[in-house]
C-alpha positions as CSV (number, residue, x, y, z in Angstrom):
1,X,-7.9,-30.4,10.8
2,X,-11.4,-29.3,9.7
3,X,-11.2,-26.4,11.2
4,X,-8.1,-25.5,9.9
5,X,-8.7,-26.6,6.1
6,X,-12.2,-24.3,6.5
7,X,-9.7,-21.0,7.7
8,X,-7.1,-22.0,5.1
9,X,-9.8,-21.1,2.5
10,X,-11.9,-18.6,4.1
11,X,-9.1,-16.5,5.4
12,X,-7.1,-15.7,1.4
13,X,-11.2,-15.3,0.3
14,X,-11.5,-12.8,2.9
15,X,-8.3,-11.0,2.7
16,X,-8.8,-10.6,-0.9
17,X,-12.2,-9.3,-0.8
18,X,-11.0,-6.5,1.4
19,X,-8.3,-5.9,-0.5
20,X,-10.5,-5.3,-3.6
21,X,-12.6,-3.0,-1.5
22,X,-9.3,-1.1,-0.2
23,X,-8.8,-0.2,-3.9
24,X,-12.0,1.5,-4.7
25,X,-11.9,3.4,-1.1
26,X,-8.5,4.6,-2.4
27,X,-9.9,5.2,-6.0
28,X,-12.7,6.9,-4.6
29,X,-10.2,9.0,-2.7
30,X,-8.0,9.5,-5.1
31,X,-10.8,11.2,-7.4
32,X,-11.5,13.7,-4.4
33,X,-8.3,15.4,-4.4
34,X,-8.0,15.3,-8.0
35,X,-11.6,17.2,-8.4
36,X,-10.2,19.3,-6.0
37,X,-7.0,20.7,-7.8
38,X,-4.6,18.0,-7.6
39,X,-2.7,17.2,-10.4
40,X,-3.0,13.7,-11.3
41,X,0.4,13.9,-12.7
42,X,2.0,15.2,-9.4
43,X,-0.1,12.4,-7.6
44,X,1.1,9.4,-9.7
45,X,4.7,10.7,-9.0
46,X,4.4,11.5,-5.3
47,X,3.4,8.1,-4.8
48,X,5.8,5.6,-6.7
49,X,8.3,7.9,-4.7
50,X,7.3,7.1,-1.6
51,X,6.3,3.6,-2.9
52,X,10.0,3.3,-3.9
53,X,11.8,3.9,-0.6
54,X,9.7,1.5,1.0
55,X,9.7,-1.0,-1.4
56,X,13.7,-1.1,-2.2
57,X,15.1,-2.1,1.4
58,X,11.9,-4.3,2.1
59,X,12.5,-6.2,-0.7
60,X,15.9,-7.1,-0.1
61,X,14.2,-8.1,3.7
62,X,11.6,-10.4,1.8
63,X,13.9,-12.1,-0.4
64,X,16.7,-12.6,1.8
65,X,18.0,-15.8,-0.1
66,X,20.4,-15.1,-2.8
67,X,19.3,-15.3,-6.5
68,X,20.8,-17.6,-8.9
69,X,20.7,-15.3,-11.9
70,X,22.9,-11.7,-11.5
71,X,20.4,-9.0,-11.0
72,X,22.6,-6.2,-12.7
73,X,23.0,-6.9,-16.1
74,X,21.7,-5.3,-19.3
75,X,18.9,-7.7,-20.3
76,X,17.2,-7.0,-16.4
77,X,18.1,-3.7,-16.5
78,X,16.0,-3.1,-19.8
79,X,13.4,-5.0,-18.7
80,X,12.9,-3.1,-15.6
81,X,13.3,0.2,-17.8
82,X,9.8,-1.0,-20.5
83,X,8.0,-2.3,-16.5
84,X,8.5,0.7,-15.2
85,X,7.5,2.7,-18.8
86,X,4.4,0.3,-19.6
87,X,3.4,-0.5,-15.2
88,X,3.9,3.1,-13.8
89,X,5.0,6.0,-16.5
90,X,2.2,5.1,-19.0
91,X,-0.7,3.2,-17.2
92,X,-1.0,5.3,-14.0
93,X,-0.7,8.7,-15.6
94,X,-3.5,7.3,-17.8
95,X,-5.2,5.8,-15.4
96,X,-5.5,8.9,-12.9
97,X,-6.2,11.3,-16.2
98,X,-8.9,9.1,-17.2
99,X,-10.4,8.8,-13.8
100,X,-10.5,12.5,-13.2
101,X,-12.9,12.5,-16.3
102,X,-15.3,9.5,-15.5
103,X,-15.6,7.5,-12.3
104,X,-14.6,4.4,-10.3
105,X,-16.7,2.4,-11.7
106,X,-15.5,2.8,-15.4
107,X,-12.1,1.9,-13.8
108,X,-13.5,-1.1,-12.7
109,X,-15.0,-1.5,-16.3
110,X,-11.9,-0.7,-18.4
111,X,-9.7,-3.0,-16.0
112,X,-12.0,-5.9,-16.8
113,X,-10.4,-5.7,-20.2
114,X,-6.8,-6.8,-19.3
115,X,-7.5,-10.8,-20.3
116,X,-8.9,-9.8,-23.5
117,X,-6.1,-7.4,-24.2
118,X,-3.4,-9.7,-23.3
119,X,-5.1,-12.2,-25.1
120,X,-5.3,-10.2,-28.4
121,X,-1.5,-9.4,-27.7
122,X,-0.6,-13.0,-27.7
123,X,-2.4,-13.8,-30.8
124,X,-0.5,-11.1,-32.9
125,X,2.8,-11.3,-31.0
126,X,2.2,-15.4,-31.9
127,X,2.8,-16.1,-28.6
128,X,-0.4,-18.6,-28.7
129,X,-1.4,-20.6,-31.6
130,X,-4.9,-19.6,-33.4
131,X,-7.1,-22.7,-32.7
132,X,-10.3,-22.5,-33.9
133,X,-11.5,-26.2,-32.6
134,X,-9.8,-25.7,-29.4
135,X,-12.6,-25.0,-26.2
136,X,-10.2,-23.0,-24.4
137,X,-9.3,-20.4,-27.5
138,X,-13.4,-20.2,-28.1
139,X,-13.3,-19.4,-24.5
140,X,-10.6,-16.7,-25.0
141,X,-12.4,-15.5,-28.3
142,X,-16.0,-15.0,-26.9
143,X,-15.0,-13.5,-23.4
144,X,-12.8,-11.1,-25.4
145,X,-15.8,-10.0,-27.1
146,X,-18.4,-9.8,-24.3
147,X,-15.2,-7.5,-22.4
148,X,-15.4,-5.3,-25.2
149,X,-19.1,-5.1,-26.1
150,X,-19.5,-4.3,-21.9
151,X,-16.6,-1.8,-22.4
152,X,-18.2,0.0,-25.0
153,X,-22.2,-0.3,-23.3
154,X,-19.9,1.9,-20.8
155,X,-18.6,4.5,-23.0
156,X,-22.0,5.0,-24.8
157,X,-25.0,4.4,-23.0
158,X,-24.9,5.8,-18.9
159,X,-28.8,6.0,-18.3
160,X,-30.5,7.1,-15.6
161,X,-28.9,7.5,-12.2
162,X,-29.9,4.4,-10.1
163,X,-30.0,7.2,-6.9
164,X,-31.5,10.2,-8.0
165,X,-31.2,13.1,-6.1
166,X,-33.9,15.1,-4.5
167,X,-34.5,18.7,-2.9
168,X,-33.4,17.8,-0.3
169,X,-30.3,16.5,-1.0
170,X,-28.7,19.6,-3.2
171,X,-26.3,20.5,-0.2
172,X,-24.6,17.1,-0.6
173,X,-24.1,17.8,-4.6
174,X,-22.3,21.0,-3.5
175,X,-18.3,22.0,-4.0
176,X,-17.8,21.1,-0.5
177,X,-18.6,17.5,-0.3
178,X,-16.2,15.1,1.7
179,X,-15.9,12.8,-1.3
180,X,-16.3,12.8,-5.0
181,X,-17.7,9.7,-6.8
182,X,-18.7,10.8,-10.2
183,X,-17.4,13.9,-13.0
184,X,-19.7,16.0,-15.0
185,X,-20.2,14.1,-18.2
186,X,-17.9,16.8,-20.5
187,X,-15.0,14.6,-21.2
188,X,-16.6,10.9,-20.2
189,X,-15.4,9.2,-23.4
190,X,-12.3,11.0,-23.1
191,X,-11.9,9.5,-19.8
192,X,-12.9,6.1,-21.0
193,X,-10.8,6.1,-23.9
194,X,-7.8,7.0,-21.6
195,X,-8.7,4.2,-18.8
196,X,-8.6,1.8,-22.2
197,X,-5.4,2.9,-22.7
198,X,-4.0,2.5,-19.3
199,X,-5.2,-1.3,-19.1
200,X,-4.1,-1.7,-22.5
201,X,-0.3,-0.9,-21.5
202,X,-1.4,-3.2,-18.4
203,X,-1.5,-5.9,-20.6
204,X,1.8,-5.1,-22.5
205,X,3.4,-4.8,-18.5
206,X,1.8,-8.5,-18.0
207,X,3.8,-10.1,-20.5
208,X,7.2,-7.8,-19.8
209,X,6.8,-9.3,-16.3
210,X,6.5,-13.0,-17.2
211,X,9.7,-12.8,-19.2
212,X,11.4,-11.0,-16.5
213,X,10.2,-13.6,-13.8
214,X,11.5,-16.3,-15.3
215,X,14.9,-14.4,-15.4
216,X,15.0,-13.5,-12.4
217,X,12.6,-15.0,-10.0
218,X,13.0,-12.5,-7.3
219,X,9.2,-10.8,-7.5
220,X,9.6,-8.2,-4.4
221,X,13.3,-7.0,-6.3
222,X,12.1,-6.9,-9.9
223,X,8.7,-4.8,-8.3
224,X,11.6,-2.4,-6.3
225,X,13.8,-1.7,-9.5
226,X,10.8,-1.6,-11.8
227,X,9.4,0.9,-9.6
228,X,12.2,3.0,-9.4
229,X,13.2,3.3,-13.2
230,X,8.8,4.3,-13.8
231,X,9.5,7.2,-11.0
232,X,11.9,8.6,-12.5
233,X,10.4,8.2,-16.0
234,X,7.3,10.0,-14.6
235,X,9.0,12.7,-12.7
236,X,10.8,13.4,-15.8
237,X,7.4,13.3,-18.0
238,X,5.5,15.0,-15.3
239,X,8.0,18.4,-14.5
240,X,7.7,19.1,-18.3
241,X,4.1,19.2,-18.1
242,X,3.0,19.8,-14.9
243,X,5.4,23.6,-15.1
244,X,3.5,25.2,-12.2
245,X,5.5,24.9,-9.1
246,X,2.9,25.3,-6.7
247,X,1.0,22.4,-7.9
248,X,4.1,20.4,-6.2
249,X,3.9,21.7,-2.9
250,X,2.0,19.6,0.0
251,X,0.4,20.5,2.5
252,X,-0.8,18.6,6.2
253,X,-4.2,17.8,4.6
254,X,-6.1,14.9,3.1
255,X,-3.5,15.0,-0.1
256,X,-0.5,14.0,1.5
257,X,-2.4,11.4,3.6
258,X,-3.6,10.1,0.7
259,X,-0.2,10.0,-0.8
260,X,1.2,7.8,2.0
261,X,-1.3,5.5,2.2
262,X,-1.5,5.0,-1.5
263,X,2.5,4.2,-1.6
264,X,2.5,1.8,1.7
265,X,-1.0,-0.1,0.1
266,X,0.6,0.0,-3.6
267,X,3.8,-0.6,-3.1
268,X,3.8,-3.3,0.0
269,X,0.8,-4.3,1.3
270,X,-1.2,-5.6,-2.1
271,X,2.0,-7.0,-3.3
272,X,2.5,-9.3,-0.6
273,X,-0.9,-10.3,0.2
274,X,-1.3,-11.4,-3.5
275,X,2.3,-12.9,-3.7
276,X,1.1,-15.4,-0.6
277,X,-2.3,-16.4,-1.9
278,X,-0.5,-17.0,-5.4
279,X,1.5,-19.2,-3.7
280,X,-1.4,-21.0,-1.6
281,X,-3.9,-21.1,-4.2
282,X,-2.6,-20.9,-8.0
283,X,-1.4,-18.3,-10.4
284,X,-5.4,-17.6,-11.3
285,X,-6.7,-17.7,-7.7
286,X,-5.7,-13.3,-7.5
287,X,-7.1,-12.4,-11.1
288,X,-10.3,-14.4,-9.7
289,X,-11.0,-11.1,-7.3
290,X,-10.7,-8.2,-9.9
291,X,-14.8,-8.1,-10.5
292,X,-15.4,-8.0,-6.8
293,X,-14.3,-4.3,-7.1
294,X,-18.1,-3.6,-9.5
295,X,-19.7,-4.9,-5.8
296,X,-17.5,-2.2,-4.2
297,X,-18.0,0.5,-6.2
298,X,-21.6,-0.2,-6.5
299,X,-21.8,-0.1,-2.5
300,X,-19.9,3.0,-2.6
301,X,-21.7,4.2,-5.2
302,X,-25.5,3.3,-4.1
303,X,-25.0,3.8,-0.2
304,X,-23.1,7.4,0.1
305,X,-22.7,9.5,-3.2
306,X,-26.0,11.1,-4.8
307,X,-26.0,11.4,-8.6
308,X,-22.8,9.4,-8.7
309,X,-23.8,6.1,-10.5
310,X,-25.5,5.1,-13.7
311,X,-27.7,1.8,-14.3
312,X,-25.7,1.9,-18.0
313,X,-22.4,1.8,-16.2
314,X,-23.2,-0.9,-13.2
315,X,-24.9,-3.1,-16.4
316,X,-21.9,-2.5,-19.0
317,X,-19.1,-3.1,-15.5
318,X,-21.5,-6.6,-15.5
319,X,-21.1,-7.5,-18.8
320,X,-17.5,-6.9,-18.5
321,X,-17.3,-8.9,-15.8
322,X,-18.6,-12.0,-17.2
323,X,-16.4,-11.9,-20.5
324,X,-13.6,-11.5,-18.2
325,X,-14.6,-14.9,-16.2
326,X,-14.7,-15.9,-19.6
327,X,-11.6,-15.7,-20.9
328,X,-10.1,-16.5,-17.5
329,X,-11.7,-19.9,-17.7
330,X,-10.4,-19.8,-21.3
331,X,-7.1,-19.5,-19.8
332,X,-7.2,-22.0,-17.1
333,X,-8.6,-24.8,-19.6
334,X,-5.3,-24.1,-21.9
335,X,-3.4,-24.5,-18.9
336,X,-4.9,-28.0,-18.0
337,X,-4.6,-29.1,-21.3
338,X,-1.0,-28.5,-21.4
339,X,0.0,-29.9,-17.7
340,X,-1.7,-32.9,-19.3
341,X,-0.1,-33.0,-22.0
342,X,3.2,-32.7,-20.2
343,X,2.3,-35.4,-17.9
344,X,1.4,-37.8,-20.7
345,X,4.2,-37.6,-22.5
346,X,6.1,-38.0,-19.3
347,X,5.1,-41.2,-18.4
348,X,5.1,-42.5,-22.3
349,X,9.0,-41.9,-21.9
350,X,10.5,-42.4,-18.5
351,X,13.3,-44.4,-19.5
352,X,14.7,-41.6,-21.8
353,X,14.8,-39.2,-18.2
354,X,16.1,-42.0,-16.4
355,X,19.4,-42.3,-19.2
356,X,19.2,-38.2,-19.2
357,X,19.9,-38.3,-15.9
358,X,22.5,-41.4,-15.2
């Protein structure tokens, strides 16, 4: 039993370490091919194809019970229309643009900010009630602001690179390197201010999809249909501005690899491994992993790309990271509070369920 209860908790640690890692090998890849020609456009919608095809008849596999709630009617059908706009259409074309101008570790930055964004969102939408007194909404209020102040150390201040490159090293700076970690600083805040963006419509996804889940519970179907209606959305988007018809045709290279793998990882594999250690460990136990990807760009970063990190950027990712703990924990306090309160007021009237249900 020891042994067991010691693999139940190393094994989702483990998994989602990797997973994080996966991401910023992908990100990291995903830059390469951009630098090298590839529209990010054409990329985003490549992808969610593929992503798609695999994703529709392995959903119906995964959830092969049958749903209480219809899933073809208008209110799912809309909802799966602003996923799809806000999850794929907007937030990857974003995100892709806005990498192609910065780096993987200002992706890691900008993401930090999806707690604080969705918790400015449910302030003004009056989703959650302005407490001042309340620990947990101090929580929510002070993360928010260290997110942002580490957001913007990111967009102004880069300093010097923390692996300089030396004479000897110039071949690896060259056109021709295997992979590309960092842009020329031209259009960094443009590519910030874009990644901001992206997370931002994130955030706006977040809440679509907890409405939707409780309408119909079905994750791996509502990720399938949502994923559909944002392809098309994008390949519409995309073949008005992306005009050139060579910048659609593949080729047996690195792109199209990249393609596949992106769809299988995106569209199946970090779904499900993040669907089962929700389920083992608690709706906060995924969200927990996001600032593991600052170690793995930093590793990537440090240990194989010359000139491709900045002390301001690993500092500002930092600062991020810790307001993004902090309005986590902000979260997760609010949620206690209420399961207590819940529970309390449960036990003050158990004869009133008892005559509710006779």
């Amino acid at each position: 039993m020891g042994v067991g209860s010691k693999l139940g908790e190393i094994a989702p640690f483990t998994v989602m370490v990797i997973m994080e890692g996966c991401t910023i090998a992908l990100t990291i890849m995903a830059k390469t091919v951009m630098s090298r020609g590839m529209s990010p456009f054409v990329f985003v919608v490549y992808t969610n194809a593929i992503g798609t095809l695999i994703l529709l008849p392995y959903s119906f596999l995964y959830h092969r019970e049958r749903a209480e709630q219809p899933l073809f009617t208008l209110p799912v059908f809309l909802r799966f229309f602003f996923l799809g706009l806000t999850g794929i259409a907007l937030s990857q074309n974003l995100a892709f643009v806005g990498l192609s101008y910065s780096s993987p570790i200002v992706v890691c930055a900008m993401g930090l900010l999806i707690p604080a964004f969705s918790f400015i969102l449910s302030v003004v939408l009056r989703r959650s009630k302005v407490e001042w007194r309340c620990s947990s909404f101090q929580f929510k209020v002070i993360g928010t602001l260290v997110s942002i102040m580490g957001a913007i150390s990111v967009v102004i201040y880069k300093g010097p690179y923390i692996r300089p490159s030396s004479s000897s090293q110039k071949l690896q700076h060259s056109e021709h390197q295997l992979f590309v970690f960092y842009s020329s600083p031209e259009n960094w805040i443009l590519g910030c201010m874009l990644l901001a963006a992206s997370f931002f419509c994130v955030s706006l996804w977040n809440i679509i999809q907890v409405g939707t889940i409780k309408l119909y519970p079905q994750v791996m179907k509502i990720a399938s249909f949502y994923s559909l209606a944002g392809t098309i959305q994008c390949a519409i988007f995309s073949l008005i501005v992306e005009r050139d018809l060579n910048a659609w045709k593949l080729k047996l290279n690195m792109e199209l690899l990249l393609i596949i793998i992106t769809a299988i990882f995106g569209s199946v594999v970090r779904g499900s491994v993040q669907i089962s250690c929700t389920r083992m460990k608690g709706p906060f136990y995924v969200p927990l992993f996001q600032p593991f990807r600052i170690f793995w760009a930093t590793f990537f970063g440090v240990g194989f790309f010359v000139n491709g990190l900045h002390y301001g950027s690993v500092i500002g990712a930092v600062v991020s990271g810790v307001g993004y703990y902090t309005v986590l924990w902000g979260q997760m306090r609010g949620d206690e509070k209420q399961e207590e309160s819940v529970r309390s007021s449960d036990e003050k009237n158990p004869l009133l369920q008892e005559d509710s249900e006779v």
